[in-house]
OpenMM code with the backbone's topology and positions (N, CA, C; nanometers):
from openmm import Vec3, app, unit

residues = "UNK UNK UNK UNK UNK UNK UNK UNK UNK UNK UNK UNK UNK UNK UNK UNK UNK UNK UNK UNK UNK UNK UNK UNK UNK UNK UNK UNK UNK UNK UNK UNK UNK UNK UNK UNK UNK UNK UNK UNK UNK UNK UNK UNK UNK UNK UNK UNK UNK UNK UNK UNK UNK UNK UNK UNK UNK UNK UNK UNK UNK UNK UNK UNK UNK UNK UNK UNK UNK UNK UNK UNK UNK UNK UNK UNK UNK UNK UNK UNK UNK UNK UNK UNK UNK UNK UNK UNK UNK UNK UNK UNK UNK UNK UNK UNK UNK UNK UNK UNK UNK UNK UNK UNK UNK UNK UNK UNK UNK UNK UNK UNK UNK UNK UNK UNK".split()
positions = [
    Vec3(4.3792, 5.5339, 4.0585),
    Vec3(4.2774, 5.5932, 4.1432),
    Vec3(4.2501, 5.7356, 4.0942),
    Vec3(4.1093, 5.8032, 4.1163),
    Vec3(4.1045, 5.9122, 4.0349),
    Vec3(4.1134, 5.9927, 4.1508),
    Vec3(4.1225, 6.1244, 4.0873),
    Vec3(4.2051, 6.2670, 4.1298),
    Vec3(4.0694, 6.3065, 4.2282),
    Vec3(3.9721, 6.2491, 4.3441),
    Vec3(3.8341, 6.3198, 4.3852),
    Vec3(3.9214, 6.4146, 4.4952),
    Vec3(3.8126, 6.4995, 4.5429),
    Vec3(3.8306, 6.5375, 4.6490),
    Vec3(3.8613, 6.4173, 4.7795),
    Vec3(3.7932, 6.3500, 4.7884),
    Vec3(3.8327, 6.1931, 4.8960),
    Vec3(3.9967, 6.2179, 4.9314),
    Vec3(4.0441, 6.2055, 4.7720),
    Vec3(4.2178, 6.1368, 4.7577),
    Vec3(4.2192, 6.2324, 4.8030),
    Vec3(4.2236, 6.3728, 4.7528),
    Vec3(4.2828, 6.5197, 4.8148),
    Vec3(4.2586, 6.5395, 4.9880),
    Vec3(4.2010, 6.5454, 5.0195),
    Vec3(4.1703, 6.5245, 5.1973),
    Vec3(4.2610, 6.3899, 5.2288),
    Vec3(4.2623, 6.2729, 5.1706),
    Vec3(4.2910, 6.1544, 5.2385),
    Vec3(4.5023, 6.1458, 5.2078),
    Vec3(4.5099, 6.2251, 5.0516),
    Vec3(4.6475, 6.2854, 5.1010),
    Vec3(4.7074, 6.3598, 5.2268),
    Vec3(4.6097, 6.4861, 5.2077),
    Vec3(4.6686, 6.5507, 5.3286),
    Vec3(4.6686, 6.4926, 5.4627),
    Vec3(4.5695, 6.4256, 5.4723),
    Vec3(4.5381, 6.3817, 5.6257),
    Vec3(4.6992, 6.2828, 5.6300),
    Vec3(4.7142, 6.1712, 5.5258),
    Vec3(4.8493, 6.1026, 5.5136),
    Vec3(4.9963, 6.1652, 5.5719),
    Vec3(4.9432, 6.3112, 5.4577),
    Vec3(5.0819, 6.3823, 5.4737),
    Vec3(5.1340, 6.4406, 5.5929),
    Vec3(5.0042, 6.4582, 5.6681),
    Vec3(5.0200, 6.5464, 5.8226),
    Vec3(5.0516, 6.4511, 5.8879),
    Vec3(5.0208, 6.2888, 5.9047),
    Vec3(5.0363, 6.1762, 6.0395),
    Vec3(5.1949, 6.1859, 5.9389),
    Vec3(5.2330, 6.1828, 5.8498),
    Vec3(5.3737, 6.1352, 5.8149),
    Vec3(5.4656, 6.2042, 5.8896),
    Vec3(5.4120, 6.3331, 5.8691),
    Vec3(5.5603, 6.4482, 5.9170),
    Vec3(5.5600, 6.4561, 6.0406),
    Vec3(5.4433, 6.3726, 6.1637),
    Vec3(5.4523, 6.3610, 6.2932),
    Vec3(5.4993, 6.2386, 6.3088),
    Vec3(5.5526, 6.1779, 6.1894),
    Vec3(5.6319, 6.0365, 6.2594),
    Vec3(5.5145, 5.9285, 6.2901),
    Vec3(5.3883, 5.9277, 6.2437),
    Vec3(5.2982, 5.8473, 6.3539),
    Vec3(5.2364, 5.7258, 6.2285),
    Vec3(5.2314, 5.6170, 6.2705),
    Vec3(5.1717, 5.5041, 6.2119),
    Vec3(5.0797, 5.5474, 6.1885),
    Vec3(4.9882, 5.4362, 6.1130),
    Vec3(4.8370, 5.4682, 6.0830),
    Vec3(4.7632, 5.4565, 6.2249),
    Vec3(4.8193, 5.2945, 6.2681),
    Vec3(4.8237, 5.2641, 6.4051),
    Vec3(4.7767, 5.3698, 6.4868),
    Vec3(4.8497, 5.4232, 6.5143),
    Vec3(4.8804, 5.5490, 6.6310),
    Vec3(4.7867, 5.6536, 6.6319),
    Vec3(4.7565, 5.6791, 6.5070),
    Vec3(4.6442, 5.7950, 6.3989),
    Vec3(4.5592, 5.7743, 6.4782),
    Vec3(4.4946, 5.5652, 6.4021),
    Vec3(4.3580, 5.6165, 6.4318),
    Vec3(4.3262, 5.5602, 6.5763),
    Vec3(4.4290, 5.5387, 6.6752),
    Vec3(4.4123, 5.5434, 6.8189),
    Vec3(4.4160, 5.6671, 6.8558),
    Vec3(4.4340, 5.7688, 6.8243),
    Vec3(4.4333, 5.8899, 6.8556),
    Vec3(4.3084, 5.9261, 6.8103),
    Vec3(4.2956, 5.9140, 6.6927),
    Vec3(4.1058, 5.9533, 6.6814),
    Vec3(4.0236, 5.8606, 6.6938),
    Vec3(4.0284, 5.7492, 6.8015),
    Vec3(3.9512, 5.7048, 6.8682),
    Vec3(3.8900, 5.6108, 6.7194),
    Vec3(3.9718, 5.5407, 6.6154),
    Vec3(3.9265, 5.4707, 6.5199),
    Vec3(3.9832, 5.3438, 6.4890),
    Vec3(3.9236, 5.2247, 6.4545),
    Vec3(3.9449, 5.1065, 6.3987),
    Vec3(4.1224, 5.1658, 6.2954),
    Vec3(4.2153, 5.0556, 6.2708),
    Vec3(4.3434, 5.0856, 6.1926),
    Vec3(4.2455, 5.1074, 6.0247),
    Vec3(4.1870, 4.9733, 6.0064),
    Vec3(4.1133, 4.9881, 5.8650),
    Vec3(4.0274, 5.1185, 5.8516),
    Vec3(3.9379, 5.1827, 5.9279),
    Vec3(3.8936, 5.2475, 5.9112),
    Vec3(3.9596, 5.4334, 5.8731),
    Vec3(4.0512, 5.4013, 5.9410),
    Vec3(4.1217, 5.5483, 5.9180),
    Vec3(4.2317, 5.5372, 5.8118),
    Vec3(4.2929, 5.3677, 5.7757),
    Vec3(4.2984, 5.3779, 5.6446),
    Vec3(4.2434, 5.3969, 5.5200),
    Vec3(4.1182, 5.3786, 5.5389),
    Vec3(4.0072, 5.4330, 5.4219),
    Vec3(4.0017, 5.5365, 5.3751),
    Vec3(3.9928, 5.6126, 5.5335),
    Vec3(4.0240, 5.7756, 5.4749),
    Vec3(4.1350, 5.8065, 5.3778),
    Vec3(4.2090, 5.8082, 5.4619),
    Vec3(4.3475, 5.8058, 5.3784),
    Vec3(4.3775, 5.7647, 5.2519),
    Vec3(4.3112, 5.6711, 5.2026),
    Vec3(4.2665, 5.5825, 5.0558),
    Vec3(4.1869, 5.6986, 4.9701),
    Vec3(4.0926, 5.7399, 5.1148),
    Vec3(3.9534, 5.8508, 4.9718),
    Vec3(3.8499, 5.7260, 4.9870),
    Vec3(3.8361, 5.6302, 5.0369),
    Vec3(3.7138, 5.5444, 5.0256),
    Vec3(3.5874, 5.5870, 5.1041),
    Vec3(3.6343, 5.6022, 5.2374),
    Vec3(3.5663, 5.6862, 5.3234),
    Vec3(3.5399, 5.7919, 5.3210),
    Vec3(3.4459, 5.8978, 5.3281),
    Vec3(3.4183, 6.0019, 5.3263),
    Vec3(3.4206, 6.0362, 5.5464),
    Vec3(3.4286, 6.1629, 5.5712),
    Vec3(3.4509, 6.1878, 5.7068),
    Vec3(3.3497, 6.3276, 5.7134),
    Vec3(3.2994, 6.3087, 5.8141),
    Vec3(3.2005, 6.3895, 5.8648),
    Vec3(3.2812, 6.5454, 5.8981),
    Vec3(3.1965, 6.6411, 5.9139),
    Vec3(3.2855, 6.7696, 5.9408),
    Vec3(3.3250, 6.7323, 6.0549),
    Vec3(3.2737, 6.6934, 6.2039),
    Vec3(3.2696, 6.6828, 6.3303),
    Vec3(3.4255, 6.5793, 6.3017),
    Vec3(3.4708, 6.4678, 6.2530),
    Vec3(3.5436, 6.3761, 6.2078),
    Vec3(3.6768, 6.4925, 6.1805),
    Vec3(3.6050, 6.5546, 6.0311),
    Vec3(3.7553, 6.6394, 6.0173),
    Vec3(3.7616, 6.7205, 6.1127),
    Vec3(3.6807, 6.7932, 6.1893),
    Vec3(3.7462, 6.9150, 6.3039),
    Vec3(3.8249, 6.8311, 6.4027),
    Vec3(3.8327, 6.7641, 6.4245),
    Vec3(3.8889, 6.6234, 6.5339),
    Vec3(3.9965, 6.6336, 6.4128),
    Vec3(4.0151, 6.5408, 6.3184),
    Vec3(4.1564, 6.5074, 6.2292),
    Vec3(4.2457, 6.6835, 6.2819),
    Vec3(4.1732, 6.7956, 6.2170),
    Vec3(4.2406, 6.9094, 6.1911),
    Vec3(4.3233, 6.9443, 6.3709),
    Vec3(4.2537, 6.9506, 6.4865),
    Vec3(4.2687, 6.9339, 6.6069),
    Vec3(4.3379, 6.8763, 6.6730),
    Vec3(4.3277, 6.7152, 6.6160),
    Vec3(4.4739, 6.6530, 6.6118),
    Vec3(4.6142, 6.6857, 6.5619),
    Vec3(4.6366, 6.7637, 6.4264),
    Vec3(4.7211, 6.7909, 6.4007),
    Vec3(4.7777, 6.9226, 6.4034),
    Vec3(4.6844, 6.9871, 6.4892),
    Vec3(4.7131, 7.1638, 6.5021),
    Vec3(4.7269, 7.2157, 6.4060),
    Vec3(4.6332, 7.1800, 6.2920),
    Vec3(4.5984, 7.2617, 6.1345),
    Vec3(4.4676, 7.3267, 6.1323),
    Vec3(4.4393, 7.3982, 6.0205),
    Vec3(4.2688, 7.4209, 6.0350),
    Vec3(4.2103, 7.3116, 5.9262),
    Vec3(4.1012, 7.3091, 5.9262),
    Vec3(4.0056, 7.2189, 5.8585),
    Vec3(4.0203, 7.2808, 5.7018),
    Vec3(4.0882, 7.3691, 5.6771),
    Vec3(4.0868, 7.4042, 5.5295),
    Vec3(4.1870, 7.3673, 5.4806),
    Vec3(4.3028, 7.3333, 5.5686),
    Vec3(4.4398, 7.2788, 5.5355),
    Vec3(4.4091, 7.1389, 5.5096),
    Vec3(4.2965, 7.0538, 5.6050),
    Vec3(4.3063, 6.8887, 5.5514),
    Vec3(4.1888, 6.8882, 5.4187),
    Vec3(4.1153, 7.0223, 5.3397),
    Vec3(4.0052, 6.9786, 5.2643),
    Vec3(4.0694, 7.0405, 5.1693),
    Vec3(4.1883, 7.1419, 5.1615),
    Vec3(4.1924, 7.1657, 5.0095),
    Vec3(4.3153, 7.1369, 4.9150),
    Vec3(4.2386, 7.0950, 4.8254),
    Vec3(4.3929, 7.0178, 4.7183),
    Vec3(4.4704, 7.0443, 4.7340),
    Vec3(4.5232, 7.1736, 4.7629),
    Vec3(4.6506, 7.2603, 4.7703),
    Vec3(4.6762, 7.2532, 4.9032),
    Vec3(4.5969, 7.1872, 5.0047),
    Vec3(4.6654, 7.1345, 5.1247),
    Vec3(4.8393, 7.1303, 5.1930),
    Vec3(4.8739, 7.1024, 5.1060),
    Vec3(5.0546, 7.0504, 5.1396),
    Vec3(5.0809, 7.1497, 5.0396),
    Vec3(5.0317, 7.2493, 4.9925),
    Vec3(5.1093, 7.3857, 4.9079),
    Vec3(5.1114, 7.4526, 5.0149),
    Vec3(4.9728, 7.4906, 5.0383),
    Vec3(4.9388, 7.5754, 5.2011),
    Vec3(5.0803, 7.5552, 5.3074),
    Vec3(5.0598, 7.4341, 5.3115),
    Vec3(5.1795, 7.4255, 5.4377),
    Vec3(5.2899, 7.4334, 5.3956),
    Vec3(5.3417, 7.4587, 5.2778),
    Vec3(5.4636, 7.4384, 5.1838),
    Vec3(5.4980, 7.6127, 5.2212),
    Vec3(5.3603, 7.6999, 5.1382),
    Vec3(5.4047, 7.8150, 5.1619),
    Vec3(5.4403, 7.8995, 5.3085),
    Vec3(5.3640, 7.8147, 5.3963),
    Vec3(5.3566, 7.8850, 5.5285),
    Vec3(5.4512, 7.8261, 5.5660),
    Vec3(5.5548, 7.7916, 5.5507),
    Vec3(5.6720, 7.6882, 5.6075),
    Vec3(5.7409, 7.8249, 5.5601),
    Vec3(5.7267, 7.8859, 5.4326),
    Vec3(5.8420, 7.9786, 5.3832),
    Vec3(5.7920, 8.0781, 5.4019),
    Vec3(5.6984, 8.1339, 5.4422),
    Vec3(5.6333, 8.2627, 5.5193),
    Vec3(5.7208, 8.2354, 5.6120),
    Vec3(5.7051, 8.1796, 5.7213),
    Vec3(5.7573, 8.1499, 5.8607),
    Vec3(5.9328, 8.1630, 5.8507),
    Vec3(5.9688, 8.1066, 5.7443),
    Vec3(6.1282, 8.1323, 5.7477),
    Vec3(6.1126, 8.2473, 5.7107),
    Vec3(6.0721, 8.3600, 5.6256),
    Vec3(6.1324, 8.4839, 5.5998),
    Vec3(6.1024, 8.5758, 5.7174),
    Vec3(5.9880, 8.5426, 5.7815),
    Vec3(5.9654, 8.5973, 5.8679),
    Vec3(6.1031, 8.6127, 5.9956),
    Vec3(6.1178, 8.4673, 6.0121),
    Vec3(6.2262, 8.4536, 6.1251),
    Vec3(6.3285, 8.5088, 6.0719),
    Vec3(6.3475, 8.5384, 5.9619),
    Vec3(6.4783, 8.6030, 5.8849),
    Vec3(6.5111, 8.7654, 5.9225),
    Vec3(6.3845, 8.8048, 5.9419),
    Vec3(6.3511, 8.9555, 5.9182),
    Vec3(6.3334, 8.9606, 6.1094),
    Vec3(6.2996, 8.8913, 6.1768),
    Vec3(6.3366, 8.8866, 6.3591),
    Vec3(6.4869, 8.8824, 6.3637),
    Vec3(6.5423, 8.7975, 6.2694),
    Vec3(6.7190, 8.7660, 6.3290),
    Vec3(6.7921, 8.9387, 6.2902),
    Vec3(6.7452, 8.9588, 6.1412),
    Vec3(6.7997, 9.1284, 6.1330),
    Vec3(6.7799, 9.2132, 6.2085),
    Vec3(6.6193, 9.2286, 6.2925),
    Vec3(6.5911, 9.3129, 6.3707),
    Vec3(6.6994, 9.3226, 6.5055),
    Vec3(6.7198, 9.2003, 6.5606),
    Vec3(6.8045, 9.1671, 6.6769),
    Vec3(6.8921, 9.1891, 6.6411),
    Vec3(6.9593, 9.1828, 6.5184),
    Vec3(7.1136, 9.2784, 6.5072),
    Vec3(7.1243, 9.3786, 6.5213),
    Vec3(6.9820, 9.4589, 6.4862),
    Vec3(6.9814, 9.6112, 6.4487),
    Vec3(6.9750, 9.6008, 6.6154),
    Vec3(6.9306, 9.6171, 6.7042),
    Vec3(6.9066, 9.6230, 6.8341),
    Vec3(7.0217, 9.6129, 6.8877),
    Vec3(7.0946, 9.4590, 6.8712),
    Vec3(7.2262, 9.4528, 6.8969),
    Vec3(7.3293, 9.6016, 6.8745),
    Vec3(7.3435, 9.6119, 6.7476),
    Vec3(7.4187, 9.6910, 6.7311),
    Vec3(7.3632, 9.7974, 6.7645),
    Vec3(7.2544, 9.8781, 6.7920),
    Vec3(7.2222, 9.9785, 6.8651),
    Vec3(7.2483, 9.9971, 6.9799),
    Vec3(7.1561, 9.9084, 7.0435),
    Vec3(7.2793, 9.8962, 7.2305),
    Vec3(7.3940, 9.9126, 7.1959),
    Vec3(7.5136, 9.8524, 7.1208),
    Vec3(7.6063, 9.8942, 7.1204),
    Vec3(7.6684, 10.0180, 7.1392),
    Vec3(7.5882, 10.0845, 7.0727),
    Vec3(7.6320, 10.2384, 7.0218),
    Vec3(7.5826, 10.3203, 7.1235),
    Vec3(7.4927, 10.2885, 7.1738),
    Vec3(7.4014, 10.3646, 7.3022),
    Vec3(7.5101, 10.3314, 7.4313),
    Vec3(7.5673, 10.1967, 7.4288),
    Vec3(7.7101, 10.1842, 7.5711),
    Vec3(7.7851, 10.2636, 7.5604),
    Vec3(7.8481, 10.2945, 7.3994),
    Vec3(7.9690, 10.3776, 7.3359),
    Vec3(7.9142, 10.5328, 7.3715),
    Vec3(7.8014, 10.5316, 7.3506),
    Vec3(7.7756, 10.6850, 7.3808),
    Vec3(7.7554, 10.7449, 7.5513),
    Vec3(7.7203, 10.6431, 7.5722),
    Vec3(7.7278, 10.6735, 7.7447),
    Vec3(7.8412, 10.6651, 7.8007),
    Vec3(7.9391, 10.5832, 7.7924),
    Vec3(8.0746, 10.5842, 7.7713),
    Vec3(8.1646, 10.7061, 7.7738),
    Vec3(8.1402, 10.7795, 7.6376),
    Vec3(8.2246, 10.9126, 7.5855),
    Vec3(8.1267, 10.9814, 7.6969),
    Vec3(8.0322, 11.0037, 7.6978),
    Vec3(7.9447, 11.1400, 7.7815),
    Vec3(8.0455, 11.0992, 7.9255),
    Vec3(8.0026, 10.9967, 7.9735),
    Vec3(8.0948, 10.9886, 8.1120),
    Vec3(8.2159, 11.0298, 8.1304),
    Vec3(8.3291, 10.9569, 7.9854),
    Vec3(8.4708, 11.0644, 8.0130),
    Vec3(8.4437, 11.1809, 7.9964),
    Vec3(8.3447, 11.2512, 7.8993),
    Vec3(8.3619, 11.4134, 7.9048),
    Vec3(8.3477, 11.4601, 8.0485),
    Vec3(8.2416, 11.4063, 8.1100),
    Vec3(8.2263, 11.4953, 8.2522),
    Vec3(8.3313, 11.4611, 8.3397),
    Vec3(8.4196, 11.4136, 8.2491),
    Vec3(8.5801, 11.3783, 8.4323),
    Vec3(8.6582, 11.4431, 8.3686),
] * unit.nanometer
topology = app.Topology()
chain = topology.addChain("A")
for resn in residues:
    res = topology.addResidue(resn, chain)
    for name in ("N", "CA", "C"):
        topology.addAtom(name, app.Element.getBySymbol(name[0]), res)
């Protein structure tokens, strides 16, 4: 099968019902479609209307540029590892906090024995 844009959309659209666990079945009862028909997509045989993909993208809480561009499942590849460094750089902050309160108890602490 050749490399069109079709396959590229009809990957991603694949790749997004996969990682929700969901049949094709399930797909295209969710977008209100025949099983054959939303396998087509998925094939690249079918072409899908914008109104079609804003519905696919809606369904899967992506934007419409994530199910149209080749690099589709890079996109989400990289924003998967945006999102971890990010949460990486929240877990340090909460230490730094952590251990600040700390030091802020310790210091209220000593001030209190000085004044007795």
């Amino acid at each position: 099968m050749a490399n069109t844009p079709l396959n590229a959309i009809g990957r991603n659209i694949r790749r997004l019902r996969q990682k929700n666990r969901w049949s094709q079945a399930t797909a295209a009862e969710k977008l209100d479609l025949s099983i054959p028909a939303f396998s087509k997509i998925e094939l690249g045989i079918t072409c899908c209307t914008f109104d079609r993909l804003e519905q696919i993208a809606e369904l899967f809480s992506v934007p419409v540029m994530q199910i149209i561009s080749e690099e589709g499942q890079a996109l989400a590849e990289q924003q998967a590892q945006e999102i971890a460094r990010l949460n990486e750089v929240v877990r340090a902050q909460e230490l730094e906090i952590i251990r600040l309160q700390d030091r802020t108890i310790s210091l209220y602490e000593e001030l209190a024995r000085d004044k007795v």
